[in-house]
C-alpha positions in Angstrom: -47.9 -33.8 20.7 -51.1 -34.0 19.1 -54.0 -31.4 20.3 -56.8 -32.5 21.7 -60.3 -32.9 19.9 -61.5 -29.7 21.3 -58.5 -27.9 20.2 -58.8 -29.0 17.1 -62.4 -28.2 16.4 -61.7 -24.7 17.8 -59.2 -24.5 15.0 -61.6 -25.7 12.6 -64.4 -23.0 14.1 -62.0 -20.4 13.6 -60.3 -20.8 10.4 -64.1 -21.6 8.2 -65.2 -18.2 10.3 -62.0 -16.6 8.8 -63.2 -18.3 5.1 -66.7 -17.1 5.8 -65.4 -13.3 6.1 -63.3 -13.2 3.6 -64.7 -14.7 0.8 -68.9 -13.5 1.8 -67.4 -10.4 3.0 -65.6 -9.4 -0.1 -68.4 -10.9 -2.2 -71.0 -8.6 -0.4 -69.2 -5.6 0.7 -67.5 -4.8 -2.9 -71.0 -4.6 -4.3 -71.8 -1.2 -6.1 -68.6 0.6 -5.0 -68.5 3.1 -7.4 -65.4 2.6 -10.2 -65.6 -1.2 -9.7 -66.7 -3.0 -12.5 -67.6 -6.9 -12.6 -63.7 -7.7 -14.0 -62.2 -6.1 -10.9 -65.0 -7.3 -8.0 -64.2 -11.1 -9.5 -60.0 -10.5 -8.8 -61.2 -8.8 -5.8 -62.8 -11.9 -4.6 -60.6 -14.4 -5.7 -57.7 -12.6 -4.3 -59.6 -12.3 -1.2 -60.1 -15.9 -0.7 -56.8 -17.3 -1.6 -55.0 -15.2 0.1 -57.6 -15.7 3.4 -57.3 -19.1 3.2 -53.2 -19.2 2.8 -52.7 -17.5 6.1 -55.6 -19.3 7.9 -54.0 -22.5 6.9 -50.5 -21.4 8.5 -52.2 -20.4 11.1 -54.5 -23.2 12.2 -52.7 -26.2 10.0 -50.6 -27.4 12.7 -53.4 -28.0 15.1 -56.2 -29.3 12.8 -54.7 -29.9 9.7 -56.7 -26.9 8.4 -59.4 -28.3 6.2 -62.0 -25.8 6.8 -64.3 -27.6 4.6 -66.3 -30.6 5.1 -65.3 -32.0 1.5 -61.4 -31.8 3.0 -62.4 -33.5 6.1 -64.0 -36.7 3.9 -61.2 -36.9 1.7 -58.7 -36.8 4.5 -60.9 -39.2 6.3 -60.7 -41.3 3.5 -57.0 -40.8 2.7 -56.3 -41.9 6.3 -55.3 -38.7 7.8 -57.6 -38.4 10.7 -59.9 -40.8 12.4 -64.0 -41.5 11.6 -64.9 -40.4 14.7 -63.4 -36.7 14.3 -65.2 -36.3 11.1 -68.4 -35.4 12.6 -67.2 -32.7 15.2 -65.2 -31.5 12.4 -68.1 -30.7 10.3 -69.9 -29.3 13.0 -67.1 -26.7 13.9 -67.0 -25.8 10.5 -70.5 -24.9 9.6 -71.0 -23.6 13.0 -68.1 -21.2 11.9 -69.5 -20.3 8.8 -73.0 -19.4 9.9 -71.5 -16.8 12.5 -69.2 -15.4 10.0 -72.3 -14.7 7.6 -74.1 -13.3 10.6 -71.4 -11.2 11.2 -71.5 -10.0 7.3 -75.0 -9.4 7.7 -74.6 -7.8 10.8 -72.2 -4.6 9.1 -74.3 -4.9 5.9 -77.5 -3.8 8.2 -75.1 -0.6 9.2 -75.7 0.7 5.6 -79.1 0.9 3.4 -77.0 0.5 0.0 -75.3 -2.6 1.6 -78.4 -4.5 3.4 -80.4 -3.9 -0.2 -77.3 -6.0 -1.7 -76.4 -8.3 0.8 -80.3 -9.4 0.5 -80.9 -9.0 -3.5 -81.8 -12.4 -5.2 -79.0 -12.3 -7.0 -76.5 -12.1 -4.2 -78.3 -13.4 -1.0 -75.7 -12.9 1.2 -73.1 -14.9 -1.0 -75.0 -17.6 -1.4 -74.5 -20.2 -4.5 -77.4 -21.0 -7.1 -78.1 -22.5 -10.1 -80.6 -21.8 -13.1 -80.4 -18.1 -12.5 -80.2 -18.4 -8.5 -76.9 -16.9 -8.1 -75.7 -18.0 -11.7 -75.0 -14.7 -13.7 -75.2 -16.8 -17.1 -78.2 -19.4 -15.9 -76.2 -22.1 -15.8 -78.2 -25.4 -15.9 -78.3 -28.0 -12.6 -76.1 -30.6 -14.6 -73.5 -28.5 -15.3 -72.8 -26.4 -11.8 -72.9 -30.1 -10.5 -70.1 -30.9 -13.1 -68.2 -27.6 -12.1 -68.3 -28.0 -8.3 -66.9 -31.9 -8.2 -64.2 -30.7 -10.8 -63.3 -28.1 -9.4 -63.4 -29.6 -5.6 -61.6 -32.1 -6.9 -58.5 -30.1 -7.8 -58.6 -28.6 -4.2 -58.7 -31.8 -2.4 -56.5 -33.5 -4.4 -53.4 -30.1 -3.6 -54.6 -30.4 0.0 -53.9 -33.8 0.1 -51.0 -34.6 -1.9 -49.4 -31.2 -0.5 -49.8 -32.0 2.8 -48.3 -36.2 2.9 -46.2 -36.7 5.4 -43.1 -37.7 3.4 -43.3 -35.0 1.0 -41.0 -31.8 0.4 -43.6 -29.5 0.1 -45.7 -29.6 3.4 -43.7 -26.1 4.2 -45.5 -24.9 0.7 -49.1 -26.6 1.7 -50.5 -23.3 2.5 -49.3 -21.1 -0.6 -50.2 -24.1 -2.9 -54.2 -24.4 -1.5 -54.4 -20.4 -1.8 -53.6 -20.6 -5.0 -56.0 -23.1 -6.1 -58.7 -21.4 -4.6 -57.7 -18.4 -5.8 -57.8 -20.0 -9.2 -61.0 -22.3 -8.9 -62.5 -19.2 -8.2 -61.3 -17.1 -11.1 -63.1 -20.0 -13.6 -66.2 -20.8 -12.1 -67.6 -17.2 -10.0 -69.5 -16.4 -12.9 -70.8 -19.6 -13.5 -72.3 -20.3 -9.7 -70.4 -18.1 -7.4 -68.3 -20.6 -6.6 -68.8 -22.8 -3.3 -66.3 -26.3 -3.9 -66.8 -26.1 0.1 -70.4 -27.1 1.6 -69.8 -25.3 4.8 -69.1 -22.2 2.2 -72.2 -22.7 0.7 -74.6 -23.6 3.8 -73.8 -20.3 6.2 -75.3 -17.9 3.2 -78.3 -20.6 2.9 -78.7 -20.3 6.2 -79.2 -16.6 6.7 -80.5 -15.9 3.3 -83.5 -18.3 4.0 -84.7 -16.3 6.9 -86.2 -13.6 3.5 -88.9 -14.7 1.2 -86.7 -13.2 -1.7 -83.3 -15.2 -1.0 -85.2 -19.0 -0.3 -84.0 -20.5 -3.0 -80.1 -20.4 -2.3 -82.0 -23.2 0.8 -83.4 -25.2 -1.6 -80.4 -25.5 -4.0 -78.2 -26.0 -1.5 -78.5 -30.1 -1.6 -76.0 -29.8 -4.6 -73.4 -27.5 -2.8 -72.9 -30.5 -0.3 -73.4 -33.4 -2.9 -71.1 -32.6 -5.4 -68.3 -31.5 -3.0 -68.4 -34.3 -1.2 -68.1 -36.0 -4.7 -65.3 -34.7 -5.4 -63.1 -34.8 -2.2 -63.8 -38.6 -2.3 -62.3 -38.9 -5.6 -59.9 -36.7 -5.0 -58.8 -39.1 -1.7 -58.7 -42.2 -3.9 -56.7 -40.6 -6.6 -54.0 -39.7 -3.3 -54.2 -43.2 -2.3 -53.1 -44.5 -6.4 -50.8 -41.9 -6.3 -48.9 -43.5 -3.1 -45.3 -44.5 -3.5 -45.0 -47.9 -3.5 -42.3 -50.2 -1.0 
């Protein structure tokens, strides 16, 4: 029996909150421990979010599907998986989710001088993604973070999707093979943007971070962290549908 729509975005809530901590947490929190250099924090990240995301998506799959990202939720809309009128409330669980879980990050970060300094520094700004500098440790240019982030989203729809079809043999697998994708997505493109390939990832840090002078621009830039995802899932959903087997 199917959950109901409230269930589901309860699910949806919880697992983006449980995306929020582990990938803003680790990004925030493993910020100058002393013996960690840049190599280690990225695995430490990476690890962090793949394996985050593997058990929140056996946890929560069965009742929502566990997309946890709006990009997922348009590209199963648009792959027939669940109906136009739960894409909304899904989307609304989900950055409601993520903006609590940064608050929450923001909330330990206050706890320590060292941390709150970090969590808030223009280069971090509580997670958040940039381009041109803004989060980009090598200055990456507009064009090309917008290139990386439908690529890149792209790949993760497309697993989600063809992982998860109904009359395949690996929907027991679904949940290793996304948390392995993000795991990877992230080790290629954290240095290039801090990764988002998730607009709900992206908009919690934008959220908190614009409330400081400093930290406004992760706000501004954060049109392309929903754009570009978005992009991306919808290709990925019409690349499921050619992929089909036929009758």
């Amino acid at each position: 029996m199917q959950s109901s729509l409230a269930q589901r975005c309860l699910a949806e809530f919880l697992g983006t909150f449980g995306l929020l901590i582990a990938v803003a947490g680790a990004a925030v929190f493993t910020l100058n421990i002393p013996g960690v250099d840049a190599t280690t924090r990225l695995l430490m990240i990476a690890l962090s979010i793949g394996f985050g995301v593997a058990a929140l998506v056996w946890a929560f799959g069965d009742v929502s599907g566990g997309h946890f990202n709006p990009a997922i939720t348009v590209g199963a809309w648009l792959a027939g998986r669940i109906s136009a009128r739960d894409v909304l409330p899904y989307v609304l669980s989900q950055l409601a989710g993520a903006v609590v879980a940064v608050a929450v990050i923001a909330g330990v970060a206050h706890g320590s001088n060292t941390l709150w300094a970090a969590a808030t520094g223009r280069s971090v700004a509580f997670a958040s993604q940039g381009y041109a500098g803004n989060g980009s440790p090598y200055t990456v240019a507009l064009g090309s973070v917008f290139l990386l982030e439908v690529v890149m989203t792209f790949l993760l729809v497309t697993v989600v999707l063809l992982a998860t079809r109904s009359d395949g043999s690996t929907q027991n697998l679904a949940a290793a093979g996304v948390g392995l994708t993000l795991t990877m997505i992230h080790l290629v493109s954290l240095a290039i943007d801090g990764t988002s390939v998730n607009p709900a990832r992206s908009f919690g840090p934008a959220i908190m971070a614009a409330f400081f002078p400093a930290d406004r621009w992760a706000i501004t830039q954060d049109w392309l962290f929903w754009v570009a995802p978005i992009l991306g899932g919808i290709l990925a959903a019409l690349v499921e549908r050619a992929l089909r087997p036929r009758a």
